[in-house]
N, C-alpha and C positions, 0 to 999 in steps of 0.2 A: 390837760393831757393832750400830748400830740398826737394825729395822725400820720401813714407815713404812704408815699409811693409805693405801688405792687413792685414786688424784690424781684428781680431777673434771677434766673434759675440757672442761667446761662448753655444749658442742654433742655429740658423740660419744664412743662409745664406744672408739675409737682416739687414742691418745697425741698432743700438741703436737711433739713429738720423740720420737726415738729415740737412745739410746747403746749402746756396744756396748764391751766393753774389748778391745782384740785381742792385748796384749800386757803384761805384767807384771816388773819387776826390782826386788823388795825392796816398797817403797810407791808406789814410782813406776808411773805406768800410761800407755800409749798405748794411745787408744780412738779411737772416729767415732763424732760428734754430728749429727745428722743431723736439720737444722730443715725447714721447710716452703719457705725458700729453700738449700735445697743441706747439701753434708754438710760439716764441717768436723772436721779431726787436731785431737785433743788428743795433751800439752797443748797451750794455744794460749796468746798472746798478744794481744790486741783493741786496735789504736790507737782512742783516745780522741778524737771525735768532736762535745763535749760540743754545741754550738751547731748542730749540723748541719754542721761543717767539723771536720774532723784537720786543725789546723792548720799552715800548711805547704804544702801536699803536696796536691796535684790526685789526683781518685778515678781518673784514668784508670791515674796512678801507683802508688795500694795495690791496683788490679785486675791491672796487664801486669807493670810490672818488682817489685812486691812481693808480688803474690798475696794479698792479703790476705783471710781469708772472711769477716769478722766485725769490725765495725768498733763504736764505744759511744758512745750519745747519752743527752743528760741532761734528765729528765723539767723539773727545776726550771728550767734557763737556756730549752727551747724554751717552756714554759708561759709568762715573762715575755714573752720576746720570738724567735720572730715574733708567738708567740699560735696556743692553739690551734683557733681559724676558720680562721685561715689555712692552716695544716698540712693540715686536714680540707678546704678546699675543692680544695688541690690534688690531692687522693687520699690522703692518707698522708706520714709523714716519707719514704719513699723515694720516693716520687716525687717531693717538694718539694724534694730535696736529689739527686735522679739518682743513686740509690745500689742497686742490687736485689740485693746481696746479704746476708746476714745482717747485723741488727740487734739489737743489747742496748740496753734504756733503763735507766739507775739512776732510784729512786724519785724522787730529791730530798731522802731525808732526810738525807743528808751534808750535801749544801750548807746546808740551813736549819739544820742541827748548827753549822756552821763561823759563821755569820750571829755565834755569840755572844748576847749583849746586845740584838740589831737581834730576837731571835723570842722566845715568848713558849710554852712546851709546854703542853698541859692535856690531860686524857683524850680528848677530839673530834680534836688533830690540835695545829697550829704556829701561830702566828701571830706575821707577822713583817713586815718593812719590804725591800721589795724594791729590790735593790742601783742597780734599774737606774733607777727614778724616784718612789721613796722613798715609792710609796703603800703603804697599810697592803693587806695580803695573807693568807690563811688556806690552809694546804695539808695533807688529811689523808688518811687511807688509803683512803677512796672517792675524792677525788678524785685524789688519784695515781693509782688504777687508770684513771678517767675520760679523764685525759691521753695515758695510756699506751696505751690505748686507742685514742683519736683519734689518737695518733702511728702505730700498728702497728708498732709493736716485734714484731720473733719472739721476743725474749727480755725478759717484763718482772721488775722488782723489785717487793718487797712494800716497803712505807713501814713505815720504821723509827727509830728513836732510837739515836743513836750515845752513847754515855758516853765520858767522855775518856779515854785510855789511864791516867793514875794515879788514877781514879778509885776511892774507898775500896766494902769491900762493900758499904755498906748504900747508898749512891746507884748503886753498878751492879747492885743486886738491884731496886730501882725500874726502872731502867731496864730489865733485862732482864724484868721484869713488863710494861710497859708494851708494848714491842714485842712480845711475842707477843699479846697481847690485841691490838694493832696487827696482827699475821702472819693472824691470822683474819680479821677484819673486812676485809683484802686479800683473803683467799684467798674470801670467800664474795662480793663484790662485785664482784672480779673475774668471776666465774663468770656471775653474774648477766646483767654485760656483754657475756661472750662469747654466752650465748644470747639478747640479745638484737642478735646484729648490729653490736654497736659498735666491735668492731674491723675498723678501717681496713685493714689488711696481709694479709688473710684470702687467705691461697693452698691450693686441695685436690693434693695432690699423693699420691701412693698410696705406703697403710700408714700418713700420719697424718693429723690430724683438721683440718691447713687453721687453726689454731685459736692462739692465743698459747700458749706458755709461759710457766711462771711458778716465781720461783724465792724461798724461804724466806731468811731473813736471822743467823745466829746470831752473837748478843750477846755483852757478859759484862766486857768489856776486860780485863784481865790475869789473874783468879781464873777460876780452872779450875774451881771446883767450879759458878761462877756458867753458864760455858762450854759444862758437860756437861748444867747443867736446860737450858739455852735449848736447845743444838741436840736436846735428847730430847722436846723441847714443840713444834718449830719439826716437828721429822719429826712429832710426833704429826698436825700436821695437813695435811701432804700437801702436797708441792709436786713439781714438775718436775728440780730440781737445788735445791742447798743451798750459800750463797756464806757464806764466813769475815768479815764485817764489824769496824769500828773497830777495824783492826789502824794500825801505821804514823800514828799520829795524839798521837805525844809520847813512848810507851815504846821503852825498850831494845828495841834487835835482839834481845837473847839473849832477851827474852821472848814479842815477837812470835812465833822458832822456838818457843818452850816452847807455846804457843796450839795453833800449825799442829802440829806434831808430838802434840799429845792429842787435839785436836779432828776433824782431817782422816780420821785411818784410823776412828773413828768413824762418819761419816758412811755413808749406803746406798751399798754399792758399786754399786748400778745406777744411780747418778745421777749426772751429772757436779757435779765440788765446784769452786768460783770463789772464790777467793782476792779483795777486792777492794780494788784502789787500790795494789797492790805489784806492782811494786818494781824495785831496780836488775836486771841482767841476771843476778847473782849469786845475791839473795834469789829468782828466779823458779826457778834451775836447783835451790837446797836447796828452796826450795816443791814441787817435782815430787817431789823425794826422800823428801816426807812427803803425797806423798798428792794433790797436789792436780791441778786440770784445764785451770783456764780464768785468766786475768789481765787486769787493764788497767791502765795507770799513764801520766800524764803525762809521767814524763821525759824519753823519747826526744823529744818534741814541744820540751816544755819547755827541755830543755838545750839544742837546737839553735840554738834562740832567742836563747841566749844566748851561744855560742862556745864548747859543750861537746861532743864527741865522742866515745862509746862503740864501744871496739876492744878486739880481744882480746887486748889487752895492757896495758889498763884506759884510763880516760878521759884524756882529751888536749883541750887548752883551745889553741884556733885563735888565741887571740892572744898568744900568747908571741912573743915574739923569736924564740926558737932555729928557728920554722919559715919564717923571713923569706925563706929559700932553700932549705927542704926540698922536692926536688920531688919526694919521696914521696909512695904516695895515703895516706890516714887510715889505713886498714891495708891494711897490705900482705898480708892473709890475707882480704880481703873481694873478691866479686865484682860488686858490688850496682854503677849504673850510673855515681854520684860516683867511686867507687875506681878504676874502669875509663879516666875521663877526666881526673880533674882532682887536684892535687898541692896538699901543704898549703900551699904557699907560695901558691897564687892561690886558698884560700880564706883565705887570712889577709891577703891584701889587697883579697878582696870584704868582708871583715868590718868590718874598721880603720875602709874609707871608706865605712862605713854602706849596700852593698849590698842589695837583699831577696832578691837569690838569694842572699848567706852564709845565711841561715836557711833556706831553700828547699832546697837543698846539704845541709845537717846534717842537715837535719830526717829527710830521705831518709835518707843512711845509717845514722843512728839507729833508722829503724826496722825499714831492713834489717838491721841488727846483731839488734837484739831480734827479729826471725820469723827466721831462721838463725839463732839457737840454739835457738828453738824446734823449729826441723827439725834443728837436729844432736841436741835431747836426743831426741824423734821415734824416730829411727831408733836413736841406742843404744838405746834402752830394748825396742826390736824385736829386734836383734840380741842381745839379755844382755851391750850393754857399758857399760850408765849409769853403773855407779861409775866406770870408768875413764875415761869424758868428764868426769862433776861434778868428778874431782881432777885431771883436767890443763886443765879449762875455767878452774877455781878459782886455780890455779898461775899460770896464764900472766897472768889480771886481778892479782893481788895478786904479781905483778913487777915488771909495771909499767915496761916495760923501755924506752919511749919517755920 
């Protein structure tokens, strides 16, 4: 297990956050994270946010009937568009989006990763063609901090370089070079920022510093050994939490576990670890079983969108025939506020006839499904019964009995 550098505060001498682990089963850990907007249970789940909307799903809805603490917005899609003037003259992403509870921003180095062909790497940062009206753009590790900044993020990311999951050594050793050399120039420019005022989100709340967090990025893609220099260079220089990047982006499952299961127990146990961009409800609850804290993924969003529904008794695709006359809810083990009202059959014919509440409908329960597991793995893991939820959680998806 690593040590790591005392984390610069970049205004004070008290922490961005606080964690705390309060319970233990195997690798699995439930703790309380506790930002400058409010405290949040790990592990957690974060719906994805990217543009300033979970799409889908009104915020009155992931505040009352889904609780949600911690919602995730993305550095690169708000920088295009609205712009960050905009964002800054309204006060901040929460206030431009009516959102006041915990916020995570990603750097943007996924996205300009994914771009392909459209960006262009060099030591300074990316340079790339932006999706949205194809002028030429440059986005590097000050100015990701910059953005992230003017957003007020409570939780921001360091600008990184993704390598592709079957990426051979000698190009993920490049790349896992570059990104730390990138992890610094974040981590000292950041700092810079916070003491001079630049963050937008700046709340003093007592015991911490009112101040952003900031969290290290480790590399590597599939080669463990590549895995073990990044996250022992990425802790060398101090960060807030420490997130598992370019997982879920080409390779095998069994390898992504082989990553998490070497990488995660690794990591400072006094820092919350974020797993980022996974995964099904399944890959999160073995994620917890090796270590990890925090999530975000698309698909509860995603799938809704498209007539796919996660239950625990694994997914269920709303336009089948056979539910033409089910007037069962999505599951019948769900209490979330879709289950409680409405039968598959009249969402399988808001779907058919191109409704927007079908996706408004799924979208919900999807991600009530995913934060109630998050609360049922929560409380096993409190009680000493985690193994025996992960194998009957496990059981009941890969039945499949709908």
């Amino acid at each position: 297990m690593l040590t790591e550098n005392k984390v610069s505060s970049g205004s004070s001498d008290k922490s961005a956050l606080r964690f705390e682990i309060v319970a233990q089963d195997g690798e699995a850990r439930a703790g309380l994270l506790t930002t400058r907007r409010g405290a949040i249970e790990t592990p957690v789940f974060m719906p994805v946010g990217t543009a300033g909307t979970v799409k889908g799903i009104r915020f009155e809805e992931l505040e009352s009937d889904l609780d949600a603490k911690i919602i995730l917005g993305n550095t690169y899609h708000l920088w295009l568009r609205p712009g960050v003037e905009t964002i800054k003259a309204a006060g901040g992403l929460h206030r431009f989006i009516g959102w006041d509870r915990a916020l995570l921003t990603d750097s943007g180095g996924f996205q300009v990763w994914s771009l392909g062909a459209l960006r262009k790497i060099t030591e300074e940062g990316t340079e790339f063609r932006s999706h949205v009206d194809g002028s030429l753009r440059f986005l590097s590790p000050e100015i990701s901090m910059e953005v992230q900044a003017a957003l007020g993020s409570d939780i921001a990311m360091v600008f990184d370089e993704c390598a592709p999951g079957k990426a051979s050594p000698e190009e993920t050793a490049k790349s896992v070079a570059l990104t730390v050399r990138w992890a610094s120039r974040s981590r000292a420019h950041f700092d810079r920022l916070q003491r001079s005022g630049a963050d937008t989100g700046c709340r003093f709340v007592d015991g911490l510093s009112g101040a952003q967090a900031l969290f290290g990025i480790v590399q590597g893609a599939a080669h463990l050994d590549l895995r073990r220099a990044s996250l022992e260079q990425t802790v060398g220089i101090g960060f807030d939490g420490y997130a598992i990047g370019g997982l879920s982006v080409g390779e095998e499952k069994s390898v992504m576990f082989d990553v998490i299961s070497e990488i995660a127990p690794l990591m400072p146990t006094v820092r919350p670890r974020y797993l980022m961009g996974v995964g099904t409800p399944e890959d999160l609850v073995e994620a917890v079983a090796r270590g990890v804290d925090m999530f975000d993924c698309v698909l509860p969003t995603r799938n809704g969108r498209t007539g796919q529904a996660f239950t625990s008794r694994g997914k269920l695709n709303i336009k089948n025939a056979r539910w033409s006359k089910d007037f069962r809810p999505l599951d019948e083990a769900c209490v979330c506020s879709v289950c409680s009202r409405h039968s598959r059959a009249y969402l399988r014919h808001l779907y058919l006839g191109g409704e927007i509440l079908a996706s408004v409908l799924l979208t919900h329960h999807n991600l009530a499904f995913f934060l109630d597991t998050m609360r049922g793995v929560r409380q096993s893991i409190r009680s000493g019964d985690f193994p025996k939820f992960r194998r009957t959680f496990t059981e009941q998806l890969r039945a499949n009995g709908e």
